[in-house]
SETOR-144164 format. One line per field, with one value per atom (N, C-alpha, C): x, y, z; residue number from 1; residue in three letters; atom name. Coordinates in steps of 0.2 Angstrom, whole numbers. Layout:
BEGIN
xx: [X; ...]
yy: [Y; ...]
zz: [Z; ...]
resi: [NUM; ...]
resn: [ALA; ...]
name: [CA; ...]
% end
This chain:
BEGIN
xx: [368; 367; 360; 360; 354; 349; 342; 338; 334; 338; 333; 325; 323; 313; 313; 306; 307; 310; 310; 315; 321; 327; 333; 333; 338; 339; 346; 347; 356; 358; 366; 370; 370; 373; 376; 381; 385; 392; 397; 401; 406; 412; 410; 413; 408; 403; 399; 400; 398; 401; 396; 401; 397; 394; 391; 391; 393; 400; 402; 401; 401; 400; 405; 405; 409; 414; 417; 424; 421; 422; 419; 413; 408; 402; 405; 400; 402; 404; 403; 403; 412; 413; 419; 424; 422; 428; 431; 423; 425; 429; 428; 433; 440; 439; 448; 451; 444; 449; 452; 445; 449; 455; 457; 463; 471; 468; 473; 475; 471; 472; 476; 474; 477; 486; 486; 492; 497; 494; 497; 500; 496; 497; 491; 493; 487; 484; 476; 472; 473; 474; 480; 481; 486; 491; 486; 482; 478; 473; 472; 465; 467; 475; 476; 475; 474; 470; 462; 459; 452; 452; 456; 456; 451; 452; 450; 443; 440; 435; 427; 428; 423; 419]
yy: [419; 425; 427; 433; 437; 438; 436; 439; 444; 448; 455; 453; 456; 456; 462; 458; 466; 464; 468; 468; 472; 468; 471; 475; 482; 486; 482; 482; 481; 487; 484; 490; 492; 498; 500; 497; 494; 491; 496; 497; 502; 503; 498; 500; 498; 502; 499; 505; 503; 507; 513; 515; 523; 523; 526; 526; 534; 536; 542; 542; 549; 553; 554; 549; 551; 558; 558; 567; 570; 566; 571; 567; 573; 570; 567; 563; 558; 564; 569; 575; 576; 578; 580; 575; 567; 563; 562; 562; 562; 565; 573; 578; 577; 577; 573; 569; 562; 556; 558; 565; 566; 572; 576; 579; 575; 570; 564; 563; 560; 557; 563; 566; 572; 574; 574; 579; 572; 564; 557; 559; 562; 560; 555; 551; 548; 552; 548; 551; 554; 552; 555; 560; 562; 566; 572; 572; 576; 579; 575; 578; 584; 583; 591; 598; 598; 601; 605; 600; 599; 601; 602; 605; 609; 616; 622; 622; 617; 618; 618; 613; 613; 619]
zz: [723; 718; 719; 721; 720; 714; 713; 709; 707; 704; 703; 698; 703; 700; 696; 689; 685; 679; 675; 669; 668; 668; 667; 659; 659; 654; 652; 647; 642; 642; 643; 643; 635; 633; 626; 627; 621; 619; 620; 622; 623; 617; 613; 605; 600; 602; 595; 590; 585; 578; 578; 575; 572; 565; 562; 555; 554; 548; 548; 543; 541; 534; 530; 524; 517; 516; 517; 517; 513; 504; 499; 495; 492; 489; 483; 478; 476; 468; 468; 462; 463; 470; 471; 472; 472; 472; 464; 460; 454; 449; 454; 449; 451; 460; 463; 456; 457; 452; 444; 442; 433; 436; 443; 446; 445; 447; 448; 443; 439; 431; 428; 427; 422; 426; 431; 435; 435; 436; 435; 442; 448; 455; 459; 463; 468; 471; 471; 472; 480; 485; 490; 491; 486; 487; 483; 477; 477; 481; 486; 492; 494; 497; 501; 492; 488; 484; 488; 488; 490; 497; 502; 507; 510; 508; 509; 504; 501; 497; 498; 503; 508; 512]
resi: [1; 1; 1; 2; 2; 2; 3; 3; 3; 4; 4; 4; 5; 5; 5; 6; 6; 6; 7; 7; 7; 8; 8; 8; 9; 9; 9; 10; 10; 10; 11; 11; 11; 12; 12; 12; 13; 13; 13; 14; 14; 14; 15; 15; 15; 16; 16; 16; 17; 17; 17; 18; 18; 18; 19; 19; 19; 20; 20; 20; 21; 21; 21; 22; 22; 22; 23; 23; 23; 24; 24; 24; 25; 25; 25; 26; 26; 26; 27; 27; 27; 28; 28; 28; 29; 29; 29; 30; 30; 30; 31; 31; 31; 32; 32; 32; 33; 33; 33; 34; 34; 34; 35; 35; 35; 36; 36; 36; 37; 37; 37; 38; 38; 38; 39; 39; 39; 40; 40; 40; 41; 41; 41; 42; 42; 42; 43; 43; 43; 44; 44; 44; 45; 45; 45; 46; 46; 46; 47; 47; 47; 48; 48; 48; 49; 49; 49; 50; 50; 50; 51; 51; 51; 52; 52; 52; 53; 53; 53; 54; 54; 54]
resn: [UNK; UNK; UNK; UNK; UNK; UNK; UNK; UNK; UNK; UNK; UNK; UNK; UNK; UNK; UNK; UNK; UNK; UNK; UNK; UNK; UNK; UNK; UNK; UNK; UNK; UNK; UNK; UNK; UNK; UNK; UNK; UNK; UNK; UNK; UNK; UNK; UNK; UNK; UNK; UNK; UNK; UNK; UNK; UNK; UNK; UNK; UNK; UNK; UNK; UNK; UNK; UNK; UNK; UNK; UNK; UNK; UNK; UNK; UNK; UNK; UNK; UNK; UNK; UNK; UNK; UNK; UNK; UNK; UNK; UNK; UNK; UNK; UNK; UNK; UNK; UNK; UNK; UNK; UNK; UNK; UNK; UNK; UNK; UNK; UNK; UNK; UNK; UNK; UNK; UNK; UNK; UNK; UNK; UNK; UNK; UNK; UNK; UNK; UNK; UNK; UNK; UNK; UNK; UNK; UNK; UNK; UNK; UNK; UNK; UNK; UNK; UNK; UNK; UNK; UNK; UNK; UNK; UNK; UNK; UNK; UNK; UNK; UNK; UNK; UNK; UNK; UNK; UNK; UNK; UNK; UNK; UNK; UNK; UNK; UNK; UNK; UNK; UNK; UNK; UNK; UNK; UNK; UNK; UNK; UNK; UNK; UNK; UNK; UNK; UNK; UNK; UNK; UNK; UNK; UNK; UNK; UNK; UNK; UNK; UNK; UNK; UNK]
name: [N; CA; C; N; CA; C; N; CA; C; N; CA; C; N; CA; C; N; CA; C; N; CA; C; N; CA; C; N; CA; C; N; CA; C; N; CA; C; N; CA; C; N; CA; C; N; CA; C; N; CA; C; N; CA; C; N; CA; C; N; CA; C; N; CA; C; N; CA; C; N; CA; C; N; CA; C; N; CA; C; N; CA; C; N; CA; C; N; CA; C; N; CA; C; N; CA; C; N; CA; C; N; CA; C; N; CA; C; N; CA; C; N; CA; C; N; CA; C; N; CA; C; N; CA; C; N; CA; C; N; CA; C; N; CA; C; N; CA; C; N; CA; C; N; CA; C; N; CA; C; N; CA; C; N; CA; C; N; CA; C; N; CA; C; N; CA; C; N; CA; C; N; CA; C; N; CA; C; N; CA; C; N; CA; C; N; CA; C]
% end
């Protein structure tokens, strides 16, 4: 085996995590969750609601 001279670089992880951003802010999951409540649909099935709001 050969010795490379010098300091070696690390590779990046080829599945390191991302950090992603929240769908909806925390004002808009709330009024989704009182949507829910009131129509007595999951919170789910309420989103396609909130779609086009962004």
């Amino acid at each position: 085996m050969q010795e490379i001279k010098g300091e070696r670089t690390r590779k990046t992880r080829s599945n390191k995590r991302h950090w992603i951003r929240p769908v909806l802010s925390v004002t808009q999951n709330e009024c989704l969750a009182r949507v829910s409540y009131i129509t007595d649909t999951p919170m789910k099935d309420s989103l396609n609601i909130f779609a086009g709001v962004r």
